[in-house]
C-alpha positions as CSV (number, residue, x, y, z in Angstrom):
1,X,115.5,81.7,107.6
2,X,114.3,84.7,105.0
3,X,111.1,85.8,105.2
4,X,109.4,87.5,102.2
5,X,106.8,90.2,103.4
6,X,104.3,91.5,100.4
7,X,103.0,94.7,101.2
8,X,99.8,95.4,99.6
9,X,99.5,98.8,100.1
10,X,98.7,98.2,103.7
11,X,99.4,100.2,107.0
12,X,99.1,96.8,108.8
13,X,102.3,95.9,106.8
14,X,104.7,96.9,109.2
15,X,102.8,95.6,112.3
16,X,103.1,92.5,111.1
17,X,106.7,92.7,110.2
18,X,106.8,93.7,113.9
19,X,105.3,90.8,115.0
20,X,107.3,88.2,112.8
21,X,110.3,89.4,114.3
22,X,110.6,86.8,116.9
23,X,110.7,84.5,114.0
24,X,113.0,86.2,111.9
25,X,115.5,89.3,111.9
26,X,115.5,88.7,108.0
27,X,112.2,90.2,106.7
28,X,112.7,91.6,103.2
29,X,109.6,94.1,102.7
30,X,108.3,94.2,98.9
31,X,105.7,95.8,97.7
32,X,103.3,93.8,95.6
33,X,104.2,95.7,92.7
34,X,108.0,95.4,92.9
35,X,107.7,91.0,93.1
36,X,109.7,89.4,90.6
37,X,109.7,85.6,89.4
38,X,113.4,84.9,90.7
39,X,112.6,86.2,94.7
40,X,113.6,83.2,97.1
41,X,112.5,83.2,100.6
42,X,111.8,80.0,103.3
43,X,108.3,81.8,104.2
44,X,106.0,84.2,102.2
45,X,103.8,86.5,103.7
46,X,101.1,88.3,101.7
47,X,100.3,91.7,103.7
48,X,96.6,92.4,104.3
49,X,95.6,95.1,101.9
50,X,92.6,97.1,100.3
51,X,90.8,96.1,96.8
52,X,89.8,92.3,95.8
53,X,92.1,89.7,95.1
54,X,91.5,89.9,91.4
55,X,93.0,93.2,91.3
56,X,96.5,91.8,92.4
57,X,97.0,89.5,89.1
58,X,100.7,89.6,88.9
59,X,100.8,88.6,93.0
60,X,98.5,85.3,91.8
61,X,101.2,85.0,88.9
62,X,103.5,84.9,91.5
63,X,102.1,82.8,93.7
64,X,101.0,80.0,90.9
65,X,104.8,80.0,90.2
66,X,105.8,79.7,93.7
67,X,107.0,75.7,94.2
68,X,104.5,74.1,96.9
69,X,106.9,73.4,99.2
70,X,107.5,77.1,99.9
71,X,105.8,78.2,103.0
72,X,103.0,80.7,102.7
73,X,101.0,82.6,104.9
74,X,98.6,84.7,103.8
75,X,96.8,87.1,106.3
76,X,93.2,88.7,105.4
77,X,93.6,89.9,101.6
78,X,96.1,87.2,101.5
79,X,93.6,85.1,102.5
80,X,91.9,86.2,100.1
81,X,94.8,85.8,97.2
82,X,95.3,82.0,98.3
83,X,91.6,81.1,97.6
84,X,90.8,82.7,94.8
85,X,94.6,81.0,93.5
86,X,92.8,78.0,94.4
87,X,89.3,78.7,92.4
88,X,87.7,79.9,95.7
89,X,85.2,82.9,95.8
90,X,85.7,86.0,97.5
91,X,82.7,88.5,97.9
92,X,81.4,91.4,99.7
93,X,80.9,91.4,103.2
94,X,78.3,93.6,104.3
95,X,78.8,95.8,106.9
96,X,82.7,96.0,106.6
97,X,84.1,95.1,109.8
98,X,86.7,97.7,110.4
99,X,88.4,97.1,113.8
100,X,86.0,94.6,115.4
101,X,86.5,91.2,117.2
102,X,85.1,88.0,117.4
103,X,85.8,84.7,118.8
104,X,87.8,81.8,116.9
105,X,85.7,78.6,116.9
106,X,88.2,76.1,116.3
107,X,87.3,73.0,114.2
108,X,90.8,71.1,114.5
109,X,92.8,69.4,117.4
110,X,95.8,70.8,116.7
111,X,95.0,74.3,117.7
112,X,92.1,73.5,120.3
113,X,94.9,76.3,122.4
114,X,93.4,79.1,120.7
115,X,89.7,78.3,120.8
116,X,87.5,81.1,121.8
117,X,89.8,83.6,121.7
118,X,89.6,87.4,120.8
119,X,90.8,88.1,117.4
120,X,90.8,91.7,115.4
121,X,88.8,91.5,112.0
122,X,89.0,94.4,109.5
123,X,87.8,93.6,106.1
124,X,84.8,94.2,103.3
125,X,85.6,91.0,101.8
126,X,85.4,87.3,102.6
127,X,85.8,83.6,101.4
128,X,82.0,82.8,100.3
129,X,83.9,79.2,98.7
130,X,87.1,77.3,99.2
131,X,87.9,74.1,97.3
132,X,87.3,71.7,100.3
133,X,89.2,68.9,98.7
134,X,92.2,71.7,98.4
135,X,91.9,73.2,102.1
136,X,91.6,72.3,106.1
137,X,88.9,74.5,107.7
138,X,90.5,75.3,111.0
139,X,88.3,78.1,112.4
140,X,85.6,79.7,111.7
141,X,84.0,83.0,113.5
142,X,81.7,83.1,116.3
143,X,79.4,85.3,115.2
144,X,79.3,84.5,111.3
145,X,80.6,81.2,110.5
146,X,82.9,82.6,108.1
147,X,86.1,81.2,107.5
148,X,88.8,82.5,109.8
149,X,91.7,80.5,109.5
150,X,92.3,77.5,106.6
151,X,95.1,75.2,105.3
152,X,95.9,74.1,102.3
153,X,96.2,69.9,101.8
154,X,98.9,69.7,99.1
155,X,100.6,72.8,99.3
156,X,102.5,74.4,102.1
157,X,99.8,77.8,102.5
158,X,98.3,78.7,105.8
159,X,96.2,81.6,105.8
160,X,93.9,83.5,108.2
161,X,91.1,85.9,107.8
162,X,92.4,87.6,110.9
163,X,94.4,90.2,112.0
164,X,97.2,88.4,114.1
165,X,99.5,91.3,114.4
166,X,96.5,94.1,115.5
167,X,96.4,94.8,119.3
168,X,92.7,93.8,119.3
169,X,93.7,90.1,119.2
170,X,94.5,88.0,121.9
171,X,97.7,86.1,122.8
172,X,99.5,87.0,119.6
173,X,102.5,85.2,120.8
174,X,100.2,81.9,121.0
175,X,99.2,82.5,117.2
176,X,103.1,83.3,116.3
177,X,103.7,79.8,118.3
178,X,101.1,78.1,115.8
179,X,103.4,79.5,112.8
180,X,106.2,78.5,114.0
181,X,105.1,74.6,114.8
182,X,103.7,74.7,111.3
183,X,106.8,76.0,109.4
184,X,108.1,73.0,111.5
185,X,106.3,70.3,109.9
């Protein structure tokens, strides 16, 4: 398996590298500005990262030339990236939530094993909209309701508003798990 880590100008970049490990020895670390069309990889992984996904055009090049069987995972601004790829909305999120935690509600059976537990948000944006007929709601927050974790229908993107990799979430390991059985599938 190669992994393909974008790195959007993020110091979480290399904690998550860290934490896909397990998965993967092979983790080629771009930067979002160094992507080019012909870069092959079993999973993508867009790095959280600072600014709005509209100012990452040539990653949303990328990803609408990226074939849909390709595995995606896209954590916070990659989030982010996938919905607004999909016509979602992304808007400000008022206070920014730098370093704090909530609880996953989770909305589907197949990953009832993480509901209610601790995760790490640090963000100024969120998903206000998501194509419904494009993407699963999986979980949402505790104490906003915002989207936390979603899937897309058609194509093979799963993407979390979360911080799996921080040290403020709980049982990391159980969320690497949940890649890992969806890569699977």
């Amino acid at each position: 398996m190669k992994i393909l880590l974008v790195d959007h100008d993020d110091s979480f970049t290399y904690n998550l590298q860290h934490w896909l490990t397990p998965l993967c020895a092979n983790i080629q670390v771009v930067n979002h500005r160094d992507l080019q069309k012909n870069l092959q990889a079993n999973l993508i992984v867009l790095s959280p990262g600072p600014k709005n996904a509209i100012d990452y055009p040539h990653v949303l090049d990328f990803i609408s030339q990226t074939s849909a069987r390709t595995a995606v995972y896209g954590v916070c601004l990659g989030l982010q990236i996938l919905v607004h790829a999909s016509g979602g909305k992304v808007s400000p999120y008022t206070p920014p939530l730098h370093g704090k935690k909530s609880k996953l509600v989770i909305l589907h059976k197949n990953y009832y094993s993480l509901n209610h537990t601790q995760v790490a948000r640090y963000h100024s944006l969120y998903c206000t909209d998501y194509n419904k007929e494009l993407f699963d709601l999986l979980a949402v927050s505790d104490k906003d309701q915002i989207p936390m974790w979603l899937k897309h229908k058609q194509k093979k993107w799963m993407d979390v508003q979360f911080h799996p990799e921080s040290f403020l979430t709980e049982q990391p390991e159980l969320h690497l798990k949940m890649l890992i059985d969806w890569l699977s599938t």
